[in-house]
C-alpha positions in Angstrom: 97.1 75.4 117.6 97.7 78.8 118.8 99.8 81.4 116.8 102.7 83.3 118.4 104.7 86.5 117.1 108.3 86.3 118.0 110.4 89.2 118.0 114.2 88.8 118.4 115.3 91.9 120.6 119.3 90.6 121.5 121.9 89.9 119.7 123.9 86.2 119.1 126.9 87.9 119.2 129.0 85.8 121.3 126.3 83.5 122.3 126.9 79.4 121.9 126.4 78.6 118.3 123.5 76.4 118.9 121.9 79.1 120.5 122.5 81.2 117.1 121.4 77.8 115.3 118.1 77.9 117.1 117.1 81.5 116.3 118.0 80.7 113.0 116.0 77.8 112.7 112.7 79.9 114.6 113.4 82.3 111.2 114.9 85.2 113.2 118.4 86.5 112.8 119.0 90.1 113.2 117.4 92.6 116.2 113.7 93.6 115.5 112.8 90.9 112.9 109.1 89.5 113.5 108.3 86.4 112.8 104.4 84.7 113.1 104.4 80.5 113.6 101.8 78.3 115.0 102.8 77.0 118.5 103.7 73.7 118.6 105.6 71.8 121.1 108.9 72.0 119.4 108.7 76.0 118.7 108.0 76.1 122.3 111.2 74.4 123.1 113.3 76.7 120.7 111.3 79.5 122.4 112.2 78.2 125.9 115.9 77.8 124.2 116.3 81.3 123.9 113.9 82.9 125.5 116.5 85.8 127.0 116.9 86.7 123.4 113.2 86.8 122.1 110.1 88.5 122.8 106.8 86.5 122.5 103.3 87.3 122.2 100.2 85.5 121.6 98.1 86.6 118.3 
């Protein structure tokens, strides 16, 4: 599987609370934290998810 950096780059402030659930759950949680996981196809459905509060790039 290929890895993928995720960068969370907005806030869950006043988002849904399964949207905050789901960038908690991707290991994220405050602005600027990086996290590195392999993609498979459930982190690409978190990614998809919340993809207008992440940044993704392939490693």
């Amino acid at each position: 599987m290929a890895k993928v950096r995720i960068s969370q780059v907005r806030s869950t402030i006043g988002r849904p609370e399964r949207q905050k659930r789901t960038i908690k759950a991707l290991g994220l949680g405050r602005i600027d934290k990086v996290v590195e996981v392999e993609l498979t196809p459930q982190i690409s459905g978190m990614i998809d998810k919340v993809s207008h509060l992440v940044s993704v790039t392939e490693v």
